[in-house]
C-alpha positions as a printed Julia matrix, in Angstrom:
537×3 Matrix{Float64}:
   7.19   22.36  -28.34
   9.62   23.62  -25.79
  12.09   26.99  -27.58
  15.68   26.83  -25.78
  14.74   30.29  -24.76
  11.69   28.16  -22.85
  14.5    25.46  -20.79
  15.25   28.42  -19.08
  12.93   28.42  -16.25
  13.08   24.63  -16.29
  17.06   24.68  -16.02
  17.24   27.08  -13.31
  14.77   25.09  -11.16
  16.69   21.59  -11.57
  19.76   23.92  -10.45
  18.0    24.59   -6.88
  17.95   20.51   -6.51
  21.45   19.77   -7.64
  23.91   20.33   -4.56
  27.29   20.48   -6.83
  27.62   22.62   -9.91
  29.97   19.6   -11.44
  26.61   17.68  -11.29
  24.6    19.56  -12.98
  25.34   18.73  -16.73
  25.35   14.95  -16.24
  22.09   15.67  -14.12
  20.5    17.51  -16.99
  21.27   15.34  -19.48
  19.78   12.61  -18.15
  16.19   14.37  -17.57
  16.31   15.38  -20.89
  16.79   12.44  -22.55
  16.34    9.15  -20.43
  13.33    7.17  -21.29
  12.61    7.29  -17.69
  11.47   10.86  -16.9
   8.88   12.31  -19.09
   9.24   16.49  -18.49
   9.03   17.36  -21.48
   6.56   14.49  -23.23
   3.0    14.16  -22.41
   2.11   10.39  -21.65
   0.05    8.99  -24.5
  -2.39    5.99  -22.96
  -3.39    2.97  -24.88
  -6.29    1.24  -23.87
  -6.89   -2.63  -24.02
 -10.45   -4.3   -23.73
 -10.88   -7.94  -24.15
 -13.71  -10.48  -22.54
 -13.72  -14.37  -22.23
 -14.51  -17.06  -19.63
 -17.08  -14.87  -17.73
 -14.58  -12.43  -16.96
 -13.71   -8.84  -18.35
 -10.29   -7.21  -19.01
  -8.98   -3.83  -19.19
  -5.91   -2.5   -19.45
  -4.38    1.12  -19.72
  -0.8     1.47  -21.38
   0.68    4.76  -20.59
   4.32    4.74  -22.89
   4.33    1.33  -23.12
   4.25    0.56  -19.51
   0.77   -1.51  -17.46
  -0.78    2.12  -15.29
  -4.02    0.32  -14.48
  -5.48   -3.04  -15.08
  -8.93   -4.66  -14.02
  -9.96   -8.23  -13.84
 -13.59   -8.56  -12.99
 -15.98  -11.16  -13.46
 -19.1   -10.44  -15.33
 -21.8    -8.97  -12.82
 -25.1   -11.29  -12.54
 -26.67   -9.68  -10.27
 -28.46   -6.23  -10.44
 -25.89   -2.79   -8.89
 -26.92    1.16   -7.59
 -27.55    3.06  -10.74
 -29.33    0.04  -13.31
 -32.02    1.38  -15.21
 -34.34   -1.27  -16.48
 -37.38   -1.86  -18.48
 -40.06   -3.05  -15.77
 -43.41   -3.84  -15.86
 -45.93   -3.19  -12.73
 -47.21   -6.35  -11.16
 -49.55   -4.59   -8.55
 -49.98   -1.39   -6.91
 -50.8    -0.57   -3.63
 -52.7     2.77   -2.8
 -52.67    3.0     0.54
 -48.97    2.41    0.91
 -48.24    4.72   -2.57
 -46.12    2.26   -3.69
 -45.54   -0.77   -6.38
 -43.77   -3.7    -7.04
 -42.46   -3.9   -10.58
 -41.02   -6.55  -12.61
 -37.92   -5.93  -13.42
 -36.85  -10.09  -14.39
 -34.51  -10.24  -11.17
 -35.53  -12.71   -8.43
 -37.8   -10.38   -6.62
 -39.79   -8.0    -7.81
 -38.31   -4.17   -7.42
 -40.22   -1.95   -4.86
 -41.25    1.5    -6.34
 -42.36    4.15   -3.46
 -43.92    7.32   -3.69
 -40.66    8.7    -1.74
 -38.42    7.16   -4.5
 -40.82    8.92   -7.05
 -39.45   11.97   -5.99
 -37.6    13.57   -8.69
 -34.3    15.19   -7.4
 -35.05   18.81   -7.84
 -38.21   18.28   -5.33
 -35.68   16.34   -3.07
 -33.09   19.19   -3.07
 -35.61   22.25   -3.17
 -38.07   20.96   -1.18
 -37.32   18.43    1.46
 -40.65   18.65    3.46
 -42.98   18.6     0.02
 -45.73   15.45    0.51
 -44.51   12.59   -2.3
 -46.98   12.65   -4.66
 -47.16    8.67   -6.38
 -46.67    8.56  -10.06
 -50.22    7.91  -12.29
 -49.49    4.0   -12.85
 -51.39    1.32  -13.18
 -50.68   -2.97  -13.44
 -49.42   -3.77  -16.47
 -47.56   -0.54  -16.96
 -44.25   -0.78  -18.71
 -41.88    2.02  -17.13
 -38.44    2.01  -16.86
 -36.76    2.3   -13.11
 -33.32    2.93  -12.04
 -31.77    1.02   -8.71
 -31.82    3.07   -5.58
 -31.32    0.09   -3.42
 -29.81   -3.23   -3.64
 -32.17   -6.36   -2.58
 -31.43   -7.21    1.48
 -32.86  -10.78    2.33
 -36.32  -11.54    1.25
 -36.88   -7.51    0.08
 -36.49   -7.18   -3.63
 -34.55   -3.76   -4.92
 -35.79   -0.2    -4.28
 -36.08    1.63   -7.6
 -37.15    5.72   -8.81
 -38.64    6.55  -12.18
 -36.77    9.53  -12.48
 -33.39    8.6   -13.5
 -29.95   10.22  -13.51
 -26.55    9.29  -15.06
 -23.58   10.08  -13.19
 -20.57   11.21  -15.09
 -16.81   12.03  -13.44
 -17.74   15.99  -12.93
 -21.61   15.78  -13.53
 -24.41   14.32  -12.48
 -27.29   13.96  -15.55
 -31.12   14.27  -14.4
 -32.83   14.26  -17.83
 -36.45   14.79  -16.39
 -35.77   16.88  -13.38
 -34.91   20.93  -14.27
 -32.37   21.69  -11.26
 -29.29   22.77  -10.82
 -26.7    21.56   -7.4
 -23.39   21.76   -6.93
 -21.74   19.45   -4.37
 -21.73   19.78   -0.69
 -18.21   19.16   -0.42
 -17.07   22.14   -2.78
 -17.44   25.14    0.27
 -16.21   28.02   -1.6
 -19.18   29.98   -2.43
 -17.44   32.75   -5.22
 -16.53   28.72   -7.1
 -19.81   26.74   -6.42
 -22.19   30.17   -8.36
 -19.64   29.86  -10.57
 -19.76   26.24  -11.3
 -23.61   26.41  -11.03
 -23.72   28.99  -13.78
 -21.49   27.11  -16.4
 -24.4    24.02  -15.23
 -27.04   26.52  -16.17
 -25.55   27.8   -19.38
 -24.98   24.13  -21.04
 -28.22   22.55  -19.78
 -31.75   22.79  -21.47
 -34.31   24.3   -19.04
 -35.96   20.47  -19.05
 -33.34   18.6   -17.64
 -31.06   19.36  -14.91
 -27.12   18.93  -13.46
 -25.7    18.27  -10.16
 -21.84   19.35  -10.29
 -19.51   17.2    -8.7
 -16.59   17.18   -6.67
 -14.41   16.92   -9.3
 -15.35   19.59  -11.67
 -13.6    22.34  -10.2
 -10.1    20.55  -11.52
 -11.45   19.86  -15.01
 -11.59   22.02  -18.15
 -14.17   23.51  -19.26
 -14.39   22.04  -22.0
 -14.38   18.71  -20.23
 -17.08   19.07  -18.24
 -18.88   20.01  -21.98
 -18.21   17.29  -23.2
 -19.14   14.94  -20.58
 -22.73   16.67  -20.36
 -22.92   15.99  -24.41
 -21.54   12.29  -23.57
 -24.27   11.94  -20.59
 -27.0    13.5   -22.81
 -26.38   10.97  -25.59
 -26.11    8.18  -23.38
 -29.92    8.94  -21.99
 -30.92    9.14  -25.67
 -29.54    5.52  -26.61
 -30.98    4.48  -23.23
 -34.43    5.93  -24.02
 -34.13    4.61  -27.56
 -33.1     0.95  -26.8
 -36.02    0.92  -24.39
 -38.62    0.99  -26.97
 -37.66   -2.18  -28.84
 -37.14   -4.48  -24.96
 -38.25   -6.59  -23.48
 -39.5    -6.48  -19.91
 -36.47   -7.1   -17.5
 -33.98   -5.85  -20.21
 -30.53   -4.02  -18.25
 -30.78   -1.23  -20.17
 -27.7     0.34  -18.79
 -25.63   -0.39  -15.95
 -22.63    2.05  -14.75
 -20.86   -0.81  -13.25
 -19.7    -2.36  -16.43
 -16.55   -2.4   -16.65
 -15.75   -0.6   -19.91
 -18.31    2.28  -19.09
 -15.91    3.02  -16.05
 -12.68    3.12  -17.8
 -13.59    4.84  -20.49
 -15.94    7.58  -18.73
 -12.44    7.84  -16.63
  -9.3     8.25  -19.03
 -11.12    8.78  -22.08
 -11.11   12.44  -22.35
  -7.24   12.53  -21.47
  -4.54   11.52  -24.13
  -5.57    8.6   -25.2
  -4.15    7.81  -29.1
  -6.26    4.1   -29.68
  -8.51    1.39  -28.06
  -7.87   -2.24  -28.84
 -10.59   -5.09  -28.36
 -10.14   -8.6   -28.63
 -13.73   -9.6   -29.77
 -16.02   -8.53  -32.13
 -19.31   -8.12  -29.62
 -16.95   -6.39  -27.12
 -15.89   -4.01  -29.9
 -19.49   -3.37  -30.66
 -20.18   -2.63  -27.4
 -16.89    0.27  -27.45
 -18.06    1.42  -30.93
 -21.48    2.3   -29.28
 -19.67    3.86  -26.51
 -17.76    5.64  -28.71
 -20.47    7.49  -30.77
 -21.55    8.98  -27.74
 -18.99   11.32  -27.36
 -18.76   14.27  -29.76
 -16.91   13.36  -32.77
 -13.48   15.66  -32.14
 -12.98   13.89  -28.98
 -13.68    9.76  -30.69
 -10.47    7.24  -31.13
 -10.29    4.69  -32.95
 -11.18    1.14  -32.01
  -9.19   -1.79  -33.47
 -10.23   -5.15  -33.43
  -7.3    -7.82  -32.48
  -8.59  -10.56  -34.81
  -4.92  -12.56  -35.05
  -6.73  -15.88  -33.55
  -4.45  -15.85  -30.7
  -4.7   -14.11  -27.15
  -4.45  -10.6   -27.47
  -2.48   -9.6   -24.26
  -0.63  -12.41  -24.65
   0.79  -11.86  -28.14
   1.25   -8.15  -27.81
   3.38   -8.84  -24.79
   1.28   -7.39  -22.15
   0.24  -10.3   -20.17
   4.3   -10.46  -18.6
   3.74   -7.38  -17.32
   0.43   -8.26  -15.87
   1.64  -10.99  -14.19
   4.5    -9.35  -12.73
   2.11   -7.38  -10.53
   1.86  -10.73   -8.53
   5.37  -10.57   -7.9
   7.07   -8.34   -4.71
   9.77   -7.53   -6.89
   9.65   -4.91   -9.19
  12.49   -3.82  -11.5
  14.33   -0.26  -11.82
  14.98    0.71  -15.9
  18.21    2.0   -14.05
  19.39   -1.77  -12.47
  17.37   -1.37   -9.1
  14.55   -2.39   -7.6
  12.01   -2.58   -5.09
  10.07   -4.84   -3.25
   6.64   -4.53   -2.12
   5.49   -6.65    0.74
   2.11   -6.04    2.1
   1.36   -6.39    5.86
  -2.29   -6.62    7.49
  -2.02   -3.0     8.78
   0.16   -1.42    6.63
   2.39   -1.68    3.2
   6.43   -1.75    3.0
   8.18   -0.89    0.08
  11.71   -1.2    -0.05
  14.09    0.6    -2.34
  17.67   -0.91   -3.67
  19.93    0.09   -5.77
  20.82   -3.58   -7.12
  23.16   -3.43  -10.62
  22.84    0.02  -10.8
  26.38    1.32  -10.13
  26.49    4.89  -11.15
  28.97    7.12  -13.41
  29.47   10.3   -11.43
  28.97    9.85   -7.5
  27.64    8.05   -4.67
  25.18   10.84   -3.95
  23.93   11.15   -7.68
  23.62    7.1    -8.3
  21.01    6.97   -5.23
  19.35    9.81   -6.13
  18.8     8.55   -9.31
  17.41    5.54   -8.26
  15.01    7.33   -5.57
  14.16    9.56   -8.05
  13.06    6.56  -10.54
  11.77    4.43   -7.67
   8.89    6.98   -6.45
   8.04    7.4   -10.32
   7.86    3.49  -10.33
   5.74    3.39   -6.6
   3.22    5.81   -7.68
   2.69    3.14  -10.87
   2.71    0.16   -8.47
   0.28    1.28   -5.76
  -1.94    2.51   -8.67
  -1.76   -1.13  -10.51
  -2.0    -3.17   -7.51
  -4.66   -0.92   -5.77
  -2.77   -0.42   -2.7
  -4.79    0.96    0.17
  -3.7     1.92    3.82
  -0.44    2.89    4.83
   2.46    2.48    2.95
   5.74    3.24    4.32
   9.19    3.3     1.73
  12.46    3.05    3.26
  14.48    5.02    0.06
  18.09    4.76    0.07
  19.64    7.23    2.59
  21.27   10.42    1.1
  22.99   13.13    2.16
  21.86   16.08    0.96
  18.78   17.59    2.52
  17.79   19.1    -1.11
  17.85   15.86   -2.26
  15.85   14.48    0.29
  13.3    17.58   -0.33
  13.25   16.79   -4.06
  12.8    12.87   -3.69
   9.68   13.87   -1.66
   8.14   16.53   -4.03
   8.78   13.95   -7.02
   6.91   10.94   -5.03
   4.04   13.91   -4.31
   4.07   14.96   -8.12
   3.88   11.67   -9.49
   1.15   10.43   -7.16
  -1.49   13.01   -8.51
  -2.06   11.02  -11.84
  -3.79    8.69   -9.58
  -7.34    8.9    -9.3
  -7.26    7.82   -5.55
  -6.68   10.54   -2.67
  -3.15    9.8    -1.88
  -1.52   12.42    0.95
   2.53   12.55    2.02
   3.78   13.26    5.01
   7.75   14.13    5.22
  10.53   12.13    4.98
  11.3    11.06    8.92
  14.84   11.39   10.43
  15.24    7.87    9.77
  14.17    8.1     6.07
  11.62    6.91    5.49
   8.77    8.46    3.21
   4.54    7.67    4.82
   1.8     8.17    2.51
  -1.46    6.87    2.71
  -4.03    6.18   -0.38
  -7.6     5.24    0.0
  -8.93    2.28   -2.22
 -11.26    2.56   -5.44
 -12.65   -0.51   -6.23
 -11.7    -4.26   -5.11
  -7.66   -5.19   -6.52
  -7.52   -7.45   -9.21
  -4.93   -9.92   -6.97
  -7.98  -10.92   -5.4
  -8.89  -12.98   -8.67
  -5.11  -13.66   -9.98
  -3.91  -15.0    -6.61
  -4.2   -16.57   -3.22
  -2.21  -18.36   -0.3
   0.3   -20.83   -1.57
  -0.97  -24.48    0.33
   2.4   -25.74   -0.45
   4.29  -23.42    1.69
   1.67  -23.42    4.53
   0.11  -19.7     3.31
   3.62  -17.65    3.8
   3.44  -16.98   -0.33
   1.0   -16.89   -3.17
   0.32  -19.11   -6.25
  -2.12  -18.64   -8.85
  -5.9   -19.12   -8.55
  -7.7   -22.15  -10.83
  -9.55  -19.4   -12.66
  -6.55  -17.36  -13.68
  -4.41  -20.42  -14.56
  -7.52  -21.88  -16.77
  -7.4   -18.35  -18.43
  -3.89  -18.76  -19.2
  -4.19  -21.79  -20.65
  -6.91  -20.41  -22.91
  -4.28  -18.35  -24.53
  -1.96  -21.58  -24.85
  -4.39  -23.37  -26.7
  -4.86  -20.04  -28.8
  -1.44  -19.93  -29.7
  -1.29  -23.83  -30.51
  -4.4   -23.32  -32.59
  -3.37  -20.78  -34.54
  -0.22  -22.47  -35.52
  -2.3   -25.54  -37.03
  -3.06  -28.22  -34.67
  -5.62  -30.5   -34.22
  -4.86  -32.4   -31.9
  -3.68  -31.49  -28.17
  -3.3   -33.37  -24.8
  -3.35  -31.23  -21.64
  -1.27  -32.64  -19.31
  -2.01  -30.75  -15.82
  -3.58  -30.78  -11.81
  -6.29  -33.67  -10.86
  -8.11  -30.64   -8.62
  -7.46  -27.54  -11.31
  -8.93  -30.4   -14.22
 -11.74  -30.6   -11.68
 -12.2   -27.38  -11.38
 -12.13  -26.78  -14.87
 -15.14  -29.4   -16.01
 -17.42  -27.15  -12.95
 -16.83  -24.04  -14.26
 -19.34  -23.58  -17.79
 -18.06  -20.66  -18.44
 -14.6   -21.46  -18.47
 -15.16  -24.74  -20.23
 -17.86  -23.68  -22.62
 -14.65  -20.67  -23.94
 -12.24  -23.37  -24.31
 -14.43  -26.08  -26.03
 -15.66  -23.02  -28.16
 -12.06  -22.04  -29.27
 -11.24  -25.55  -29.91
 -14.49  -26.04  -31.96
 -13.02  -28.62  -34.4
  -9.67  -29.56  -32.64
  -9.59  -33.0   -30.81
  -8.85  -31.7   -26.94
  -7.85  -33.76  -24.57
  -7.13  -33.41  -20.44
  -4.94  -35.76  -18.63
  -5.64  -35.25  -14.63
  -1.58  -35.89  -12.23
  -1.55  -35.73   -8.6
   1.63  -34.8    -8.56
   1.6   -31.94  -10.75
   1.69  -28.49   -8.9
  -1.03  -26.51   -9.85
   0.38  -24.28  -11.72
   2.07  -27.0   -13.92
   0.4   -27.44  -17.11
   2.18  -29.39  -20.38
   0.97  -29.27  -23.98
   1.14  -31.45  -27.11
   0.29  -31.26  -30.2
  -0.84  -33.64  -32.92
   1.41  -36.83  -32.4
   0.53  -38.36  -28.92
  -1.02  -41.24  -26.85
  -4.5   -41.08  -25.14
  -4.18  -42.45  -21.95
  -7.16  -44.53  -20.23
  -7.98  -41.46  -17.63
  -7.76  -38.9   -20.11
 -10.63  -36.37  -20.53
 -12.24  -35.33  -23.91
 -13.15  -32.17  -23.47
 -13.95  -31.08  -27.41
């Protein structure tokens, strides 16, 4: 809690950026207490978890406002870093190798060189692999190494490690590394010796790239989060099958919550039950100061859609983007680059020219840091902010863009505002964007905009048919596409959610050619059938 004897460091440093002492009060004021700039209130995240039609949601809420949402479809096939309960099918002696059985299409390849555990690999490149002691029939578990290529089946290792945001967990190989990238030699003993002190002498810890910007404490408790994980791991194997996915670190909810959980994060929300037990299990991992709770959304209806979060999703498909102040921005992205434009639109000021634009470049870099973040901008982006006057201002507006960039994962980097200004930065791409699923080229306006994809509209209309549900129907006619109906009845998934939901309501699809595609009309209760309608419950 900030003293007024502790606003004086803060006030003399907002003095340096205002040009005009008659500003400065009105200036103040408004970074103390305008819901739009946070100095003195630490953003509390909210995370969202919900999974239905083959696909998996999350979202992060940072003060009530979308930060980061992924839309994935549920992996099928196998990813780097799946450990699995295998069984050996045959081994071959003079090649020191194996193919096990890991119930993918081919059988994994196990090689004496994969055998290696890390600490030989790191201590002593030129030692001869030495082939594990197995035999056919031999259940083992194996971790990925490799992903399949054409008619070769998946390279695997027996000696597995779990990687974490600062560590790396080798529960069967006593070593200690530390990062190539981290140079410094006074930080990397250091680092290596907080490794040794927290690690039994059985297992070992590779330090990552990121550890030297994390807490102590943080990097704790991600070693007691790792450790646990390789017990449940270990644990679960013993009552498998053969070709069980013990644990994969491309699941979605793994990711988000290895990333964010440790920060300020006051509750998780799911919108199943399984998915929740899946969190819970998650949870328990981590030692108990650091757990949330987890609240099942159980209302019948679409979670994201009745708590209001869904409008805000779907606005990241739009190149507009509104100011709290009355401005805006629009986004347009290019094949070799993205433009962001800044306006000031209703926003009209109450002191100056200077001090309304300033404002609103102030509130617009806050808002492009968000946007490049949600929409997983990579490449160049260029902004063309509203000219000012004042080269403090200028200065201020690029520090604040810098600043506010930082909370993002991604390696973003700023270059100075040009004589023309306008503000480069460049951030490099985690992940695939979720617009990839939501959206594609609009066919009705030749590809120069974008509409919905079937998938995402047939999830929306999931939560209509929630909503209609849960206020008591039990009867409903769709009325929508021909092609997204088609689309529909080929997609199980998709239609095994919706008949599933509707399990005891009469459902019924009626197919238009002339309907857009994103056009879809319900009904309840009192309607006709007509002769090309489609039962789908």
């Amino acid at each position: 809690m900030y003293t007024p004897v502790s606003y004086i460091p803060i006030i003399s440093n907002l003095l340096i950026k205002v040009n005009k002492p008659c500003d400065f009060n009105a200036f103040f004021i408004d970074k103390l207490f305008s819901n739009s700039y946070n100095y003195f209130v630490m953003a509390k995240k909210s995370l969202y978890f919900d999974s239905f039609c083959g696909y998996v949601i999350s979202v992060i809420l940072e003060n009530g406002k979308v930060t980061e949402f992924n839309f994935e479809k549920k992996a099928k096939t196998c990813a780097v870093g799946d450990i699995y309960k295998g069984r050996v099918e045959s081994v071959l002696p003079g090649m020191q190798a194996a193919f096990v059985n890991c119930g993918l299409e081919k059988n994994c390849f196990l090689s004496a060189e994969d055998a290696l555990p890390d600490s030989v690999r790191f201590e002593s490149p030129d030692k001869e692999p030495v082939f594990p002691d197995v035999k056919e029939g031999d259940e083992i578990l194996v971790q990925v190494v490799k992903l399949p290529v054409g008619k070769k089946g998946a390279k695997v290792t027996t000696h597995l490690s779990i990687v974490g945001n600062y560590l790396i967990y080798l529960p069967d190989s006593p070593f200690v590394g530390v990062s190539r990238k981290i140079d410094d030699e006074e930080l990397r003993n250091n680092l290596a010796y907080l490794a040794k002190r927290i690690k039994t002498e059985d297992e070992g810890l590779v330090v990552r790239t990121a550890a030297p910007y994390a807490k102590r404490n943080s990097i704790k408790e991600e070693y007691a989060y790792l450790k646990n994980l390789h017990k449940e791991i270990m644990e679960g194997s013993s009552k498998a099958e053969v070709g069980t996915l013990l644990y994969t670190d491309d699941a979605l909810p793994v990711r988000v919550m290895r990333d964010v959980l440790s920060k300020d994060v006051d509750k998780i929300v799911v919108g199943n039950a399984e998915l929740k037990a899946r969190i819970d299990g998650l949870m328990n991992l981590y030692p108990a100061e650091t757990r949330k709770p987890v609240i099942l959304h159980d209302t019948g209806r679409d979670m994201l859609d009745e708590l209001g979060i869904s409008e805000q999703i779907l606005a990241i498909a739009s190149p507009r983007v509104d100011l709290d102040n009355g401005g805006y921005l629009i986004i347009e992205k290019t094949e070799a680059l993205t433009v962001i434009d800044v306006n000031t639109g209703k926003f009209t000021g109450d002191y100056n020219l200077e001090q309304t634009v300033y404002h609103t470049n102030i509130l617009a870099a806050r808002e492009i840091a968000r946007q490049v973040r949600l929409r997983n901008v990579g490449g160049i982006v260029v902004v063309d902010f509203i000219d000012m006057n004042s080269e403090a201002h200028n200065t201020a507006l690029v520090e604040e863009l810098e600043r506010s960039l930082k909370t993002d994962k991604a390696k973003c980097a700023v270059s100075p505002m040009s004589k023309f200004g306008l503000v480069e930065f460049t951030r490099k791409r985690i992940g695939s964007t979720p617009l990839n699923l939501m959206i594609k080229p609009c066919k009705y306006c030749r590809e120069a905009g974008y509409t919905k994809t079937e998938e995402y509209i047939l999830i929306g209309l999931r939560a209509k048919l929630l909503n209609l549900i849960a206020d008591g129907a039990k009867r409903i006619r769709l009325d929508m596409n021909a092609d997204v109906l088609s689309k529909l009845m080929r997609l199980p998934e998709i239609k095994e959610e919706i008949q599933k939901k509707a399990f005891g309501v009469e459902l019924y699809a009626v197919p238009h050619r002339t309907y857009h595609e994103e056009q879809i009309n319900l009904r309840a209760d009192e309607f006709d059938i007509p002769h090309d309608a489609v039962k789908i419950n």
